[in-house]
C-alpha positions, 0 to 999 in steps of 0.5 A, spaced: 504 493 561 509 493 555 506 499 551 503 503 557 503 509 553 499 507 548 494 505 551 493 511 555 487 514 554 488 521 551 484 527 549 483 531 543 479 538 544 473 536 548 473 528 546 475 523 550 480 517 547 481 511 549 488 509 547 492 513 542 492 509 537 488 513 531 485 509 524 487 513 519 483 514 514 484 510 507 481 510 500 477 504 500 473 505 494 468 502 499 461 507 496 457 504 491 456 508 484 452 513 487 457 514 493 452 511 498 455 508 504 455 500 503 455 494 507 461 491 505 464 498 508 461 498 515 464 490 515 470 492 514 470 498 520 467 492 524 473 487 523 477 493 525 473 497 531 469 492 535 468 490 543 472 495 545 479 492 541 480 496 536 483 503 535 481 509 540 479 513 533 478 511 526 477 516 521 473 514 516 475 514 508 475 521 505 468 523 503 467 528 498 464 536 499 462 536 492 460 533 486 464 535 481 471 531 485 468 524 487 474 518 485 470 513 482 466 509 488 468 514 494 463 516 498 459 523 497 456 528 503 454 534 498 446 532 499 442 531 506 441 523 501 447 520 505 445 522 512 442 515 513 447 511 511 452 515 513 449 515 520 449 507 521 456 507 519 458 512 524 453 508 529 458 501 527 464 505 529 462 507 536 458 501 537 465 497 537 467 502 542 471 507 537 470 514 537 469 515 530 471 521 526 470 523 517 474 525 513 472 531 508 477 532 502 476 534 495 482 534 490 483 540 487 488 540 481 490 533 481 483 530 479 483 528 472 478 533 469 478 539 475 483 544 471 482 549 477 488 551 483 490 556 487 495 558 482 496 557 475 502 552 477 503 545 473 503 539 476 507 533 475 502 528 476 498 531 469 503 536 466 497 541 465 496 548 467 490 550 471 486 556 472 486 560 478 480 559 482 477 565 483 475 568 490 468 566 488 469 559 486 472 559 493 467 561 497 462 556 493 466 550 495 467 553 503 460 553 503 461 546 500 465 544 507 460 548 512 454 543 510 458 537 509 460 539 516 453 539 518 451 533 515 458 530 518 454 531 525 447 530 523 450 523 521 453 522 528 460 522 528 464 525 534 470 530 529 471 532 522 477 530 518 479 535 513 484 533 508 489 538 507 496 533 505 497 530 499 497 535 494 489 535 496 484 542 495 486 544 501 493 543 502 495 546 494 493 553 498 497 551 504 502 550 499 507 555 497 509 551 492 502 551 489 500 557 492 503 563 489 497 567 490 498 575 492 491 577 494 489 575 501 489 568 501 497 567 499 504 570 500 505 570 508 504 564 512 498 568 515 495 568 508 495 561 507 492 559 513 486 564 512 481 560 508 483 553 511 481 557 518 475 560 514 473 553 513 474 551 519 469 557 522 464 555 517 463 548 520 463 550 527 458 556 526 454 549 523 456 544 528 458 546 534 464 550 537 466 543 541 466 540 535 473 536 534 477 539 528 483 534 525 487 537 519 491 532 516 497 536 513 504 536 511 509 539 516 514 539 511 514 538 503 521 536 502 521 540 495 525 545 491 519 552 494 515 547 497 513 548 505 519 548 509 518 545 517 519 552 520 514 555 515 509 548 517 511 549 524 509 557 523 501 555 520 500 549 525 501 555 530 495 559 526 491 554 524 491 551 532 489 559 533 483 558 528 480 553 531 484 546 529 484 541 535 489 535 532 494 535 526 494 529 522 501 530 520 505 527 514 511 530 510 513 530 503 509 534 498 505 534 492 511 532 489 514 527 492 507 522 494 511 516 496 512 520 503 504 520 505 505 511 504 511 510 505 513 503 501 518 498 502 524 502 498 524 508 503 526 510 511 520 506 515 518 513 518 520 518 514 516 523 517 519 522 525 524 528 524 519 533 522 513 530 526 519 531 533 520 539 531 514 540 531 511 537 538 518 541 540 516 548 538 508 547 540 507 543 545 501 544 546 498 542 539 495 534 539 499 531 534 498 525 531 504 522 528 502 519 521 505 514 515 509 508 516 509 507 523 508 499 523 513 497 529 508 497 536 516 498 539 518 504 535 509 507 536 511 506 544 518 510 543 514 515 540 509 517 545 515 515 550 519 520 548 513 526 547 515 526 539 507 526 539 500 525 542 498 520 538 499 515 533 496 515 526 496 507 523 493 504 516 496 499 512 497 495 519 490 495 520 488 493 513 493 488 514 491 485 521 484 487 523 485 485 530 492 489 529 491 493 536 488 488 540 494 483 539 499 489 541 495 490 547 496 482 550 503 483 548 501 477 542 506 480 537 508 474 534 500 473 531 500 479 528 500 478 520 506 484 518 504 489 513 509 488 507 508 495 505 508 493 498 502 499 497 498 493 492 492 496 497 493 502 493 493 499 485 485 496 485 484 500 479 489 496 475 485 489 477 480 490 473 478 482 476 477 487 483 473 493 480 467 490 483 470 490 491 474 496 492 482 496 496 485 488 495 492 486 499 497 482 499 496 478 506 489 480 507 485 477 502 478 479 507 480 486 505 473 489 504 470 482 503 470 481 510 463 479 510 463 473 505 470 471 507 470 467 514 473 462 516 470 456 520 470 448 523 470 444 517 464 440 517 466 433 513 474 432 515 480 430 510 486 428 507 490 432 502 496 432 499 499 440 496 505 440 492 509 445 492 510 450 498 510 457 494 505 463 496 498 460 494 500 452 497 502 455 503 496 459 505 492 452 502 496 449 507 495 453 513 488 455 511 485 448 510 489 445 517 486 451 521 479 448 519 482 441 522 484 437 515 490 433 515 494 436 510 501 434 507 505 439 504 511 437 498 516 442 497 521 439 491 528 445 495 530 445 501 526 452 502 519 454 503 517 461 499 517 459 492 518 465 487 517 469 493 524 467 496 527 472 490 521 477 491 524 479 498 531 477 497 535 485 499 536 488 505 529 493 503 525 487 502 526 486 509 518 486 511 516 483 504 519 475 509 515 477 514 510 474 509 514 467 509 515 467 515 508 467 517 505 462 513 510 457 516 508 459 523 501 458 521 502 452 518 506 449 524 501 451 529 496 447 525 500 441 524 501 441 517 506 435 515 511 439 511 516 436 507 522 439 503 526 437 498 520 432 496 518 432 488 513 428 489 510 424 482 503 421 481 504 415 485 508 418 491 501 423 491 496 416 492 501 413 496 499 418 502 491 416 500 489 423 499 481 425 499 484 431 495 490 434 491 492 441 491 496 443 485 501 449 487 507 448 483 508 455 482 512 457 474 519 458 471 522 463 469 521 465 462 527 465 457 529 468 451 525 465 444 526 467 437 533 470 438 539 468 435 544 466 439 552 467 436 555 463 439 552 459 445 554 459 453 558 453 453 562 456 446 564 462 450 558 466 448 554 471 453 551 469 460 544 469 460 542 468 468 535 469 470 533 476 474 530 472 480 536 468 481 540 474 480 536 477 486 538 471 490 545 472 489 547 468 483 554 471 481 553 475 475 560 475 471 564 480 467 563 488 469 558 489 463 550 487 464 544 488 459 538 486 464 532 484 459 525 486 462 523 493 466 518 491 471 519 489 478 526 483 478 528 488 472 529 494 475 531 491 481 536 488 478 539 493 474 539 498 481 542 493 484 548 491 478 548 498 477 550 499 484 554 494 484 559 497 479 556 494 473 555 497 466 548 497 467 542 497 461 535 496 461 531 493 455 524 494 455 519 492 449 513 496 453 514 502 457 519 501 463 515 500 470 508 499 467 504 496 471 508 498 477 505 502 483 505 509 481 509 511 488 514 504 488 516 506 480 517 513 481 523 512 486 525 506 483 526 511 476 529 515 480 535 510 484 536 507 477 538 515 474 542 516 480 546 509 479 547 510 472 543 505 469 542 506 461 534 505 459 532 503 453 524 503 452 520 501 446 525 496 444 527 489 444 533 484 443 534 482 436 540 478 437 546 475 441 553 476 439 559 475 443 560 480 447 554 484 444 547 485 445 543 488 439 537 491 440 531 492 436 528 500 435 524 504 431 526 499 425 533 500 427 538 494 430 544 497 434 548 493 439 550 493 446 558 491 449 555 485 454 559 479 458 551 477 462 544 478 460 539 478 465 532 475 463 526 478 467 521 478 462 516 474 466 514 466 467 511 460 465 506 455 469 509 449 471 504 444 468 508 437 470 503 435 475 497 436 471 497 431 466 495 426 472 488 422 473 490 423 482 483 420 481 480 425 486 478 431 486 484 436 484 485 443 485 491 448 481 492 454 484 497 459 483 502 461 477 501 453 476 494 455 474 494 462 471 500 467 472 500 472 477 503 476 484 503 475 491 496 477 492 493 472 487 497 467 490 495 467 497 488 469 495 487 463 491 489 458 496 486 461 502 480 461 498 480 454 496 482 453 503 475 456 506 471 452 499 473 445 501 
């Protein structure tokens, strides 16, 4: 067998495992108002755990000991009330041959509203300083943990999770960064550890000396009086002492969150180092090793070469519920790739998917896996799609899957669309896995695919289609009411388009103003700053809003590292010959430029939507209304499941 190991059963306290890998848990938003249980989060647990497929553990979403920390939509466990319906989420699981396993979590001073931590210590995520918890408040949410454990095991389930990482309510005391405690519950590691043991004591008292313990948890925080490894290393000793059976590990701390679910833009395992030493100097502890392994191979070597027990995985799972059976048959090529695009992370900006809980880019089923399935089509058809970006390719697939005859037109040489920039750069390596697999998919289903083919309205009716898709995507957006002294061809400042910039258009002179700070802008002032260019960045908002918190963060950072000038709040005013004058708090000043780098958005390519085909017609994507890549492959699998 190609990855022996991972399908090694395994054990963690008393409990048996089938394989080694491990579900591990995620916000999915999937409670009502009232933090019930719904339907659509036990379909989502049923895609991934079923007929004995899936993975050896899921541990289910983080569900919350009290009132007072529920997210919106997150799961509640501080009232018998929810047993029920907990209970037959906790039958789904095992019935598709999983173990299952709840996480309990609370967040401490990182909830909007909750101003009480262990120490009075400002946290970035807020600015605001939190009182010290007293040993009574304490106390009151121990005995929180002790009946939700209860319920936890009432409800059926084999373990508890606890969610110690994150910056979350446990991990602020295990935390010498947060915890700067000097009574019985900070200073030593010893102290530390003392009410997380305490926890755990309690829900043991209240289940069952047998009852599995897994705490997820930083091995190391990676910053300035954070947890260092030997200091993790030193309370994962403890705490196995009081009476935790597995560690969910994962490393970087409160302040630095982008390590917990690592995006494209980081080292693909950042954890792996940290998660060795400490398999290295305990032994005896069962490790799960957590965040960012998505290479089956890379999981294999883990295991192989005793770095850890077992292997933690999330986004793959969201991505490709059938991920872990695929690895099993060795039917790698199947797999639907993760991007690491953490878009599962941004529901909240969607106010369109308020309503259903996680999205992703790939996975447009995800927490509708119930309404959004896929079958033979009744009644088979000619269509004809032109354009060959996001939204027609995963028409095209979708429809020729289902048995209709389709043609796809791609007026370049290249499938991909605006998604051929997106993931042009080395650490947009995982981001082509998208393209290349809606091509694989298309070939396999027999989609007549034709490049270089602009069709107009009479090359459309010339194949006698039954249908006609629409999906020709957008152009970038140019610079409007901007003076322009002199012009290009009169030896004016360049103006290029961030996405072909991103592709490798050459961009002249040494001094560049990149005009946009969202995604393509800030990606193309790093990579000209990098580069050697003068680089400034022009926003008329806030610079990166709208980006995914964690992504935004780092690319803030490598901006500053590389020396990029940012100017948000502001607009471009004019262009001159050699300068860009910018529009400030009611004061116009220049900026030395040979090149301006436009990434200020795109605008619906209409040209075919002036025709009468005759026959049902449909536009999809940017064509239609301008959005991302999920809205993209979203709206043609939808289409393509509709006709």
């Amino acid at each position: 067998m190609a990855f022996e190991h991972l399908f090694t059963p395994g054990k963690i306290g008393k409990l048996d495992i089938p394989n080694r890998f491990i579900q591990s848990p995620v916000q999915s938003r999937g409670g009502d108002d009232d933090g019930y249980v719904t339907s659509e989060l036990i379909a989502f647990h049923r895609a991934r755990s079923h007929d004995g497929k899936g993975p050896g553990l899921v541990i289910a979403q983080q569900t919350f000991a009290w009132p007072a920390v529920r997210l919106a939509r997150g799961l509640a466990l501080w009232d018998d009330k929810y047993i029920e319906k907990m209970a037959a989420l906790a039958s789904a699981i095992r019935k598709g041959g999983s173990r299952a396993v709840l996480q309990l979590g609370g967040s401490g001073s990182r909830l909007a509203g909750i101003e009480m931590a262990p120490s009075p210590v400002i946290g970035s995520w807020n600015m605001k300083r939190p009182r010290e918890i007293s040993r009574e408040e304490m106390m009151q949410y121990l005995k929180c943990y002790a009946e939700a454990g209860r319920r936890v095991y009432e409800a059926g389930f084999e373990g508890i999770s606890l969610h110690g990482s994150a910056g979350k309510y446990m991990c602020q005391f295990l935390s010498p960064w947060s915890n700067r405690r000097t009574d019985e519950f900070g200073g030593s590691a010893k102290n530390r550890v003392r009410y997380v043991n305490m926890i755990i004591s309690a829900i043991k008292e209240r289940t069952s000396a047998d009852f599995p313990v897994i705490l997820r948890m930083p091995c190391a925080e990676h910053t300035e009086g954070g947890l260092t490894i030997e200091q993790g290393i030193e309370q994962i000793s403890l705490l196995s002492e009081g009476g935790v059976d597995a560690f969910l590990l994962s490393t970087g701390g409160q302040e630095s969150l982008w390590s917990d679910c690592p995006p494209y833009c980081v080292p693909e395992i950042p954890g792996l180092e940290d998660f060795s030493a400490v398999k290295k100097a305990l032994p005896d502890v069962a490790v799960i090793a957590n965040c960012g392994i998505h290479d089956p191979f890379k999981a294999e070597h883990i295991l192989a070469a005793g770095q850890a027990d077992f292997i933690g995985i999330c986004r793959p799972l969201l991505a490709d519920p059938d991920y872990v059976d695929k690895v099993r048959h060795s039917r790698l090529e199947d797999i639907r790739p993760c991007l690491r695009c953490n878009n599962c992370q941004t529901w909240e900006a969607r106010p369109a998917l308020a309503g259903r809980g996680m999205c992703c880019t790939v996975n447009p089923a995800l927490m509708v896996e119930e309404s959004m399935t896929s079958h033979p089509a009744c009644a088979l058809k000619s269509i004809v799609v032109a354009g060959g970006g996001l939204a027609g390719m995963s028409a095209a697939a979708t429809l020729a899957e289902r048995g209709h005859r389709v043609i796809l037109h791609e007026k370049s040489g290249e499938l991909g669309g605006q998604w051929l920039a997106a993931s042009a750069g080395e650490d947009k390596r995982p981001f082509r896995t998208l393209t290349a697999g809606l091509v694989r998919r298309m070939e396999k289903a027999g989609v007549d695919i034709r490049l270089n083919s602009a069709p107009d309205k009479n090359a459309i009716l010339s194949e006698k289609p039954d249908v006609v898709i629409l999906a020709t995507g957008a152009h970038p957006r140019d610079l409007s009411g901007v003076d322009i002294l002199p012009s290009p061809e009169q030896n004016g400042i360049a103006r290029l388009f961030g996405i072909d910039v991103l592709r490798g258009a050459r961009v002249p002179g040494r001094k560049a103003v990149v005009v946009g700070g969202r995604y393509i802008g800030m990606e193309c002032a790093v990579r000209l700053a990098e580069q050697g260019y003068e680089t400034s960045l022009v926003e008329m908002n806030e610079i990166g809003r709208g980006v995914i918190l964690r992504i935004r963060g780092i690319m803030f950072r490598r901006m500053m590292e590389a020396g990029v000038r940012l100017f948000p709040s502001s607009s471009v005013f004019r262009l001159t010959r050699h300068q860009v004058e910018i529009a400030h708090g009611g004061s116009v000043f220049p900026i030395d430029a040979d090149a301006v780098i436009l990434a200020i958005g795109t605008v619906p390519d209409k040209s075919l939507q002036e025709h009468d085909f005759g026959v049902p017609t449909h536009v999809i994507g940017d064509c239609r209304r301008i959005g991302d890549a999920r809205d993209a492959v979203a709206q043609g699998t939808e289409l393509g499941l509709l006709l």
